[in-house]
N, C-alpha and C positions, 0 to 999 in steps of 0.2 A: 670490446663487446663481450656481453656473457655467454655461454656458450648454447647454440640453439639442442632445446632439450631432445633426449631421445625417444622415439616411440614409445617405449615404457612409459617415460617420465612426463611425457603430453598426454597421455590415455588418464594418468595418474591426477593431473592437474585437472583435466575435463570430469573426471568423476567426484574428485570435490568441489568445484563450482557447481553440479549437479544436487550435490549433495545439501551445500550450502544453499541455493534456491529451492532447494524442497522445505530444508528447515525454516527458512525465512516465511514459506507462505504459507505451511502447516501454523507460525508461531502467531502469523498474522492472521489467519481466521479464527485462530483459538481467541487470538483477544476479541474480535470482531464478534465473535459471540458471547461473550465474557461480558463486554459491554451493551449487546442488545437485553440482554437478560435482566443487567443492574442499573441501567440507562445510566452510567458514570465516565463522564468525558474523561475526568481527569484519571482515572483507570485506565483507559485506555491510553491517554498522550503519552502518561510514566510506563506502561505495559509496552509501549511501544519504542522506546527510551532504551529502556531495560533489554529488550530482544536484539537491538542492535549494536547497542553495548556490546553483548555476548558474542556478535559476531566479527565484530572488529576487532577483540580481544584475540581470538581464534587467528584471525588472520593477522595479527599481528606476531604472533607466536610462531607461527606458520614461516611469515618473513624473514625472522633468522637476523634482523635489522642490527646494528652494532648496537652497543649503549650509548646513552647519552643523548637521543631522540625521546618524542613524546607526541603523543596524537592528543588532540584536546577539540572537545566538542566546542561549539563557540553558537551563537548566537539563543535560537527556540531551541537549537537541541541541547544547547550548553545549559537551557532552564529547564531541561529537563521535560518540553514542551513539543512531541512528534505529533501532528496532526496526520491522519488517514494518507495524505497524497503530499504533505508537506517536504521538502528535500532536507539534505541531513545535510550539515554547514559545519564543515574540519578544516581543522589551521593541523597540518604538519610541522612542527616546531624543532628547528633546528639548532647543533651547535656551531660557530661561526666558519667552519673547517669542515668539510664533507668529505669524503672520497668520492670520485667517481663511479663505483662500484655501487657505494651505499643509495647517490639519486639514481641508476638502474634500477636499484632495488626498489627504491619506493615507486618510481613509476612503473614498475611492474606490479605492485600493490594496487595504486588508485585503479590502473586499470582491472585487474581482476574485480575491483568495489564495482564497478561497473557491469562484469560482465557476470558478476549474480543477481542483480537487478536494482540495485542502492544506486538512488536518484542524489548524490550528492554536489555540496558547491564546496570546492576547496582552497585551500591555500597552501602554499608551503616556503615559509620564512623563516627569518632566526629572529631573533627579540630584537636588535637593534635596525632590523626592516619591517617588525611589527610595530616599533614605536614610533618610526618614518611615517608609516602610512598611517598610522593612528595621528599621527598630528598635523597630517592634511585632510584627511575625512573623516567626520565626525560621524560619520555612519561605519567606519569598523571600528571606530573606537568603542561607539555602541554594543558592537558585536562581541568585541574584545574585553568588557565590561564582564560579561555573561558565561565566561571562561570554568570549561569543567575538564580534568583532565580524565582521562578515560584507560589509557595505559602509556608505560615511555616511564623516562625517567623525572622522577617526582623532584630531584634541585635544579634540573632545568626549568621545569612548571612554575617551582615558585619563584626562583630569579625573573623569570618574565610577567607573574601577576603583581611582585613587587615592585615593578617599571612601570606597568600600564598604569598601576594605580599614583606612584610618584608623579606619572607626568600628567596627571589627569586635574585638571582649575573644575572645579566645582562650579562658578561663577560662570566660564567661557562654556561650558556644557551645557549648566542650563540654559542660556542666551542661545545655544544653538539648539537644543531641542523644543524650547519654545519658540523660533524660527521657523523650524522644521514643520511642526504640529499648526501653526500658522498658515504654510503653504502646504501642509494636506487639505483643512480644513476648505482653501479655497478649490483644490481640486473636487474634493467630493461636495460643491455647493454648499458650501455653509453649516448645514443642517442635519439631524438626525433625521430627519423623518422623509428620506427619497422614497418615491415608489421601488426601485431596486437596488435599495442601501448594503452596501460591503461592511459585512460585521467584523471584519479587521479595521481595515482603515478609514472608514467613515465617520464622522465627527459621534462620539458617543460607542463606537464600537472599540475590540479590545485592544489595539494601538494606544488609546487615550490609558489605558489603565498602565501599559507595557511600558506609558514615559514616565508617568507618576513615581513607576517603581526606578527606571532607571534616571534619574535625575534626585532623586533619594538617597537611591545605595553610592551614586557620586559624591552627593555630600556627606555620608557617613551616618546619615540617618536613618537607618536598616534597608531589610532587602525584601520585607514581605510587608503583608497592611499590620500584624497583629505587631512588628515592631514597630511601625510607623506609629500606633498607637501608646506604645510601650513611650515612647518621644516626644506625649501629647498631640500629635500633629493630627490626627484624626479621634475620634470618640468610639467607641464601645457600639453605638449605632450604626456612626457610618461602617466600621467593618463590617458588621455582618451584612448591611447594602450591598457593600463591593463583593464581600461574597459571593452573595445570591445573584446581584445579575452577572458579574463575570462568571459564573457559571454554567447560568443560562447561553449567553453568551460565545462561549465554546463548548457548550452542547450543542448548538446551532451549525457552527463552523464546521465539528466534525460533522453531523449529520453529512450537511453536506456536500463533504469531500467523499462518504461514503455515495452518497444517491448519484451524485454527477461522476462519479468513478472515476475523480480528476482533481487537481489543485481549484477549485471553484470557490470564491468567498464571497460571493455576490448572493443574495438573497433575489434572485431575476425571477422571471413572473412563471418561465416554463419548469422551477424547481420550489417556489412556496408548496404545492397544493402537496406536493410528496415528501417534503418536510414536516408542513401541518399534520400530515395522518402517520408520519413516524413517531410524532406526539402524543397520537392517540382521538385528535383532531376531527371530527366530522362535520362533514357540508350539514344545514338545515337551513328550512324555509329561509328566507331571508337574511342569512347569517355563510359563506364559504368558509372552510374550514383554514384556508389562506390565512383571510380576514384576522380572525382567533390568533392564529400564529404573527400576523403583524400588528396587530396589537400588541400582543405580550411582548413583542420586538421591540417596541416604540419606547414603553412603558424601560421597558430596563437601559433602552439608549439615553435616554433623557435624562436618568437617574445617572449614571455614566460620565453624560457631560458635564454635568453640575458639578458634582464631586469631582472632576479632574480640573474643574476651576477651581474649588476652595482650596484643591491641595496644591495645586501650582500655586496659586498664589501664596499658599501658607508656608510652601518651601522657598519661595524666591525670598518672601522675609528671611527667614533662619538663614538664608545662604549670603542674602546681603544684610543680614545682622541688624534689617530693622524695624523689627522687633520689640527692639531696646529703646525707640527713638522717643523723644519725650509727645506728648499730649494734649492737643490745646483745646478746650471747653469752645463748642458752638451753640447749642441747648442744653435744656436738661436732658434730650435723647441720644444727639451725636457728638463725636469729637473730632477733629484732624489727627492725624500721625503719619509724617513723612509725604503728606500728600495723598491719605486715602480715608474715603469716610469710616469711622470707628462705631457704634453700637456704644449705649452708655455701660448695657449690661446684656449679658448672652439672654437675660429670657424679657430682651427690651418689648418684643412683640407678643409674647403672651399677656406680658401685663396692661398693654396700650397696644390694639390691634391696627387702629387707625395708622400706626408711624408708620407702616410700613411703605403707604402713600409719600409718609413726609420722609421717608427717606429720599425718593427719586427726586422731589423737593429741594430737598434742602442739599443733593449733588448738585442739583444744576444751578440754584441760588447762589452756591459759595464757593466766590474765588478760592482761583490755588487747590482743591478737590479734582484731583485727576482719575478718580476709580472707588469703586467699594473693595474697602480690604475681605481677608479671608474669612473673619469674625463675624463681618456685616454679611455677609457672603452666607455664612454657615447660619447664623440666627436665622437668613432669610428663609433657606431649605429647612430648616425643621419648623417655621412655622408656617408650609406649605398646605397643612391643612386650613388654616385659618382662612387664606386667601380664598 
């Protein structure tokens, strides 16, 4: 046992967990006005990021821990993504040999995380019980995906992201995050458009964008949209879409975790109208100010899910490589490839408005057509005004 500390050295520890929760909520309303001023979600998530960082750091210095450990942010905190009320997700990473003294030690850490007010979920393993559990659930592998290290030592870090990444099938990953995103879809009803839609997990909300990226950066096809595009896999338009409404998007999310003073990502009926007017939103005749704000909700979901169809689909080609497949002439509009209807030419429907008809057409006319590829997928979205 370690030795229970002395008066002294209890008053000692009480006055800097004191300390430490003073700085913690001084650092948090700094940003909280930082961000009402600049209305910038993502200011705040990395502001938020950034403050905790600093405090983990501190108490990690504090701990006196031996070498050869490492504290590594993992999941939204590992992307550098703290929302208002969102919890902070650490994998304690260890080397295969501990002393006893050292796990005291660190359970005397998590707990003090605790008792300055850090809402965390932890872990604490060695790499070859991170690789275990990563290759029975594909949700810490997710997590584990998302790996930042924060302090500890830096050739334990990279021995274990060089593993996670070795045992990771691109192929089995995407199969299960489109699995995954399947059985969200039918929890939250199908659809974007619920009267009180979860702007996380909702079909169209920012879950759909978070798999696009992760089933990406699995395949080696970058980590953010402006690589994705740098890969051709998206265009010059769609980024700046996913932009604009992921942005929107978790400008919503924060809002409100701030309004509900709580983990809340439901967009529910007793929190629209105090979101709406954090927007700037005003009730008029005929028109609630709600209203305004679920629209613009609607408008950027829809955009949202479309796009995480073309690019799903556009990854699973590049990931199962077909792509490459050869091409068989059905008109002079479509073609087959691999089983999915092809587009003769990306601007097939500005030139010939009416195909867009004969495409639904000519999928159901012709055998062996199992889907509209990514292409046919994408011409359709940009020629959304036409329709």
């Amino acid at each position: 046992m370690l030795p229970t500390p002395t008066p002294e050295g209890a008053a000692a520890i009480r006055e800097r967990i004191s300390l430490l929760k003073s700085e913690l909520a001084q650092g948090q309303s700094a940003l909280r006005a930082a961000y009402e001023a600049r209305d910038d979600a993502l200011q705040l998530l990395r502001g938020r990021c950034q403050l905790v960082d600093e405090v983990l750091k501190a108490l990690w210095q504090d701990a006196r821990l031996p070498p050869g450990l490492c504290l590594v942010a993992v999941g939204g905190y590992g992307r550098r993504e703290l929302y208002p009320a969102s919890d902070i997700d650490l994998l304690f990473l260890l080397p295969n040999n501990v002393a006893q003294t050292t796990e005291r030690q660190l359970e005397a850490l998590i707990g003090l995380l605790w008792d300055i007010g850090l809402d965390i979920g932890h872990s604490v393993r060695t790499v070859w019980q991170c690789l275990d559990e990563a290759s029975r659930d594909i949700t810490v592998q997710t997590n584990l995906l998302e790996s930042r290290l924060i302090c500890g030592s830096r050739s334990l870090f990279a021995e274990y992201t060089g593993k996670i990444r070795a045992q990771l099938d691109p192929k089995a990953f995407f199969k299960g995050k489109r699995l995954e995103q399947d059985e969200r879809y039918v929890r939250y009803q199908e659809t974007p458009y619920a009267l009180e839609p979860n702007c996380k997990e909702s079909p169209g909300g920012l879950r759909d964008l978070q798999v696009v990226i992760w089933v990406a950066r699995a395949a080696g096809l970058g980590k953010n949209w402006n690589e994705l595009a740098a890969k051709g896999l998206i265009t010059p338009f769609e980024v700046k879409q996913l932009q604009r409404n992921e942005g929107l998007l978790k400008l919503i999310r924060a809002r409100l975790h701030i309004i509900a003073n709580r983990r809340e990502d439901r967009l529910v009926f007793d929190l629209q109208t105090a979101v709406a007017e954090s927007f700037g939103y005003q009730s008029a005749p005929g028109q609630r100010a709600s209203e305004v704000l679920m629209r613009r909700y609607y408008w950027a979901a829809k955009a949202v899910a479309q796009l995480n169809q073309i690019l799903m689909l556009n990854i699973e080609e590049r990931v199962a490589g077909s792509q490459d497949a050869p091409m068989r002439p059905i008109d002079p509009f479509f073609l087959e490839r691999g089983g999915m209807l092809e587009v003769a030419g990306d601007d097939l429907y500005q030139r010939h408005p009416h195909a867009i008809l004969k495409t639904f057409l000519t999928y159901q006319q012709t055998v062996g057509i199992k889907g509209l590829s990514a292409r046919t997928l994408r011409a359709l979205y940009n020629a959304r005004d036409l329709m």
